[in-house]
N, C-alpha and C positions, 0 to 999 in steps of 0.2 A: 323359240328361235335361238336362246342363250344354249342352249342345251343341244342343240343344231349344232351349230357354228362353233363353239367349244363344250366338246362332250367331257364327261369327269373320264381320267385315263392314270393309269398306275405307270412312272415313268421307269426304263429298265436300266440298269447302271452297267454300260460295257466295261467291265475290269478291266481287258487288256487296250482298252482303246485311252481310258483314262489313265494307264499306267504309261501310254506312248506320250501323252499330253503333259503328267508330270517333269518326265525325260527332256522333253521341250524344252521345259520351264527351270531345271534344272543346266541345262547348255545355258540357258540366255543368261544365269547368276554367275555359271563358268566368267562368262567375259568378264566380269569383274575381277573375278582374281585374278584375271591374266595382266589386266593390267595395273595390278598391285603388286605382281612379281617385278613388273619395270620399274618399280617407286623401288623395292627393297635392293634391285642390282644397284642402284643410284646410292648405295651405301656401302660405307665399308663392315660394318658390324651392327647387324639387328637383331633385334628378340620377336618373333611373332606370337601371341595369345591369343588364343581362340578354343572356342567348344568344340565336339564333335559337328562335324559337319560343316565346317569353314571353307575347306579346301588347302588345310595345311599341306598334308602329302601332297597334292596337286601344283601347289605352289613350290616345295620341295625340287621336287622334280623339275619340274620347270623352269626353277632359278639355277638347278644341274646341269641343264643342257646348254641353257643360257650361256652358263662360263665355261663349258665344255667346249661349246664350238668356238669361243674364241681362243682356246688353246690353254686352260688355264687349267691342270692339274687338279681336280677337283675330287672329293670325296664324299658322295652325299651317306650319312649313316644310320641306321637306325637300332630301336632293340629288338625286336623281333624277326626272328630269320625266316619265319611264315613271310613276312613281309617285306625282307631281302630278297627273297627266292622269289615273290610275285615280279618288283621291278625289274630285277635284273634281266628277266625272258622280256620285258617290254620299253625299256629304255637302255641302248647298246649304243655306246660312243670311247673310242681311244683313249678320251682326257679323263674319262667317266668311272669311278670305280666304286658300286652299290654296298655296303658290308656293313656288318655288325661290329660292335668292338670290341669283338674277341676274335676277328676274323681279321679284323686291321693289328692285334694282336701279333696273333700267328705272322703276316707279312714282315711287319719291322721289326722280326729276328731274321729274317732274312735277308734284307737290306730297306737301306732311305728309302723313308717315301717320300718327303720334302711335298706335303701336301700345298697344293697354293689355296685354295678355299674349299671350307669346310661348313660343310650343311647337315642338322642335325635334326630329324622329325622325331617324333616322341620323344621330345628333350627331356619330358619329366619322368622318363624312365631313366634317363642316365645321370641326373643332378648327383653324382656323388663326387667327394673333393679325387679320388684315386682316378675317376674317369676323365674329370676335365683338367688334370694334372699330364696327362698323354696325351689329351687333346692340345697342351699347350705345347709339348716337343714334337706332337706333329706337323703343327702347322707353322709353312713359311711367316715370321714376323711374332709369332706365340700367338696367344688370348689378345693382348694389349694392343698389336702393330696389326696382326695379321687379317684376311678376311675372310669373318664366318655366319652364320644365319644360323638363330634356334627358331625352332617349331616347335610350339607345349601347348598344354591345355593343363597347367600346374593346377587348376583345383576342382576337374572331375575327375581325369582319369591319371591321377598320380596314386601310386600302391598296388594299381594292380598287377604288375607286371615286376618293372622294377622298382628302381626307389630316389628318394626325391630329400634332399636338401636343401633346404631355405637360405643357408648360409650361403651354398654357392651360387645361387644365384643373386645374391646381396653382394659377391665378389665379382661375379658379370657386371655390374652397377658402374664398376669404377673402370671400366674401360669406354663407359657411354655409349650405349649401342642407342640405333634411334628403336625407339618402342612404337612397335605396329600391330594394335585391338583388330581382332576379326570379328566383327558383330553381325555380318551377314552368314545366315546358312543357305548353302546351295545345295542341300542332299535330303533333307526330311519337310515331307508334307506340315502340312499347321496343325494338322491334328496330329501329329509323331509329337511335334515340337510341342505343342500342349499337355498335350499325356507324360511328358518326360516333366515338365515345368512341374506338374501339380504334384504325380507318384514321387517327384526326387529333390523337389526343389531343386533345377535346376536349370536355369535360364539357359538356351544354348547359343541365340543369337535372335538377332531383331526382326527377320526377314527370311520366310520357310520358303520352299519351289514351290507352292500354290496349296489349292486346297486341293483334297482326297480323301479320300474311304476313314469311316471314324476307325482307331484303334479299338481291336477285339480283346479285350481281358475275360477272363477266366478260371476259376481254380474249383479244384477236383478231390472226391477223395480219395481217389486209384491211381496210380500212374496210369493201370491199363483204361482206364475211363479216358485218362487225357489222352493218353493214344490212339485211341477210338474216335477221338472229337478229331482230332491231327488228321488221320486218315479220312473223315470224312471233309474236313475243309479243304484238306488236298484236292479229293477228286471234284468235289466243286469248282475248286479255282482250275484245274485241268481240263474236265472235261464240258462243265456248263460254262465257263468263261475264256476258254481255249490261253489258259495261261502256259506258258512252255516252261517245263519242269528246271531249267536252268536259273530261272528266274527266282527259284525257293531254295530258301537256305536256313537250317533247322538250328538252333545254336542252344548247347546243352550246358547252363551252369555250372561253376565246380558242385555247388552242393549234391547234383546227381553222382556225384560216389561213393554216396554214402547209401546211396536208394536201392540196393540190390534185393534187401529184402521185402523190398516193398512189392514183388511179382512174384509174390506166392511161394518164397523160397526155389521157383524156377530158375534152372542157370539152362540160357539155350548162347550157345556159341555160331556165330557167323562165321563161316568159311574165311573170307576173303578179312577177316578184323582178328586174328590171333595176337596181334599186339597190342589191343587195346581193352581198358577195365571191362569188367562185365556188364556193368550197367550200359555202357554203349551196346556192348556185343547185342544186349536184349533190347535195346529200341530199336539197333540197326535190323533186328530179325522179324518182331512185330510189324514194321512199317515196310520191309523191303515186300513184306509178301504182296502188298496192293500194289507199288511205287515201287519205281526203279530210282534208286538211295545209295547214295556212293557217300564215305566215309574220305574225307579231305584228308591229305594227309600232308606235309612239308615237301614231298614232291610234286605231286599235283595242283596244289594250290600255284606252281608257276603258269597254268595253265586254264587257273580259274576264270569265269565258271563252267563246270566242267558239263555236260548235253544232259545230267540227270539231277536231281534233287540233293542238294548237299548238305551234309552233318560234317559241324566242328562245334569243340568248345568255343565259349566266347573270347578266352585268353589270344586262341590261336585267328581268332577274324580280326584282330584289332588292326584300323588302319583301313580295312577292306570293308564293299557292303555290298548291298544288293537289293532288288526289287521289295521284297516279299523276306520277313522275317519272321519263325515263329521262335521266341524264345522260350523255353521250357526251365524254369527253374523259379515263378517268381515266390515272393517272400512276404512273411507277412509283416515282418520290419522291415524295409527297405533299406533302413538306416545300417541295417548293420551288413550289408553287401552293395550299396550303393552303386559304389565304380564300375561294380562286376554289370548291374541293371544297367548302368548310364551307355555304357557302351554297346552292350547287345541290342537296346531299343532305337539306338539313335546308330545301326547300322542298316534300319531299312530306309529304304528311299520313298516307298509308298506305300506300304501295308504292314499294320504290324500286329501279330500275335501274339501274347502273355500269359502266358498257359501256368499253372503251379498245382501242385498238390497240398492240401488242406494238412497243416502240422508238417511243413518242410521244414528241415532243418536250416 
């Protein structure tokens, strides 16, 4: 009668239905930052710290619009132009102006900007005294009087990009900004957030968007072996789990440029990627022949994500993320590219891939 009434059955795991349910679960964390951006406008000077996957840039932006629409001259900045050129297509307002700091550069030779507030995401890419010595002539009131908001994450993802001084931010200290801990993540399942804990030591927050798909590790002794594995995960997630190719996003280590002799001394060239290493050209060629594989580039990324399967290094996603990540580079010290893994892994939202070749450099 047991055996009736509850028969033994293998249960099926629908990918894209669990990847809609994450997405859920992630809006409902959203709310929280939102209303953590109205605790930081309640200030005139704060520091916000958090890991990947807080919702710094989100709060960023948000506290932009915020003093935007009430007319306030605002400048939200960041270091990465990959990641200027995304906002700027998606947050458009008169008071509002997105740029880099060498973009805010170029403008105040050309005349005042008399910034009235000043917002800064990947602060710990610009912590150097030369940068926030401009940031004090730009802004109405300086450092001291004026009002500005830092966004960091000072001790994962500082070095990779740009560069980080201790000391200026010990001279932030004396202006007394209120200090605001991000210990919720609203972007990475519990198992992302676990695998990142154990591989990097590094705690990213207290509270993941739910549970999801264990992370897939792997290492290989071929590139062409991992690429074979990539193509066939691909069509899995495509065609047995109707994942939409938009959803995947391929993110290639620096240490892949040093890999070219690792394919056999073969050099094959992609049409459409002449401006990029070789080792790109030859993933983009292997994998475009199954998968339709568009190569990111600083324009199109304002556009992301774009209808096909996307490849960037991980330098150029920081900031940005997406369903489904396969990283390709990992390491067998982690220790000694840390930042580079910290970021790539903890850009997927709910699935993640760690692919490496055995004896990478």
């Amino acid at each position: 009668m047991v055996d009736y009434l509850r028969p033994s059955f293998e249960p099926i795991i629908d990918t894209a239905q669990l990847l809609n349910d994450i997405n859920d679960d992630i809006d409902k964390l959203t709310e929280t930052q939102t209303k953590l951006t109205d605790i930081i406008a309640a200030n005139p000077r704060v520091i916000c710290s958090g890991g990947a996957g807080t919702g710094k840039t989100f709060m960023a932006v948000r506290l932009a619009m915020h003093w935007a629409s009430l007319g306030r001259k605002t400048a939200l900045v960041c270091f990465s132009p990959w990641l200027q050129g995304y906002l700027r297509r998606r947050y458009v307002h008169p008071n509002l102006m997105i740029q880099t700091v060498q973009s805010l550069h170029s403008m105040t030779r050309r005349k005042p900007l008399d910034i009235e507030v000043l917002i800064v995401d990947e602060a710990q890419d610009l912590m150097i005294n030369e940068t926030f010595r401009f940031f004090d002539q730009l802004l109405v009131g300086g450092l001291k009087e004026g009002r500005w908001c830092l966004f960091m994450d000072i001790n994962q993802q500082s070095g990779l990009c740009g560069q980080t001084d201790a000391r200026v931010l010990q001279s932030l200290q004396l202006y007394y900004p209120a200090q605001l801990p991000l210990a919720v993540n609203c972007r990475n399942t519990a198992q992302i957030l676990q695998t990142i804990k154990e591989r990097l030591n590094a705690d990213m927050g207290v509270t993941g968007a739910g549970d999801g798909l264990p992370v897939i590790e792997q290492q290989f002794q071929h590139i062409n072996e991992l690429l074979k594995q990539v193509n066939q995960d691909i069509n899995q997630l495509m065609y047995d789990q109707l994942i939409d190719p938009s959803q995947i996003t391929i993110l290639l280590s620096a240490n892949w440029l040093s890999f070219s002799d690792k394919f056999n001394g073969t050099s094959v060239i992609n049409e459409e990627s002449d401006s990029y290493d070789e080792t790109e050209q030859q993933v983009l060629s292997k994998l475009s022949k199954t998968h339709s594989l568009v190569r990111v580039d600083s324009y199109s990324i304002t556009t992301f994500p774009p209808n096909k399967i996307s490849l960037l290094k991980v330098s150029e996603f920081k900031g940005l993320e997406n369903d489904i990540i396969f990283f390709l580079g990992q390491y067998d010290n982690f220790e000694s590219k840390k930042n580079e893994a910290y970021v790539a892994m903890s850009r997927a939202k709910s699935l993640l891939y760690v692919y490496g070749v055995q004896g990478a450099p």
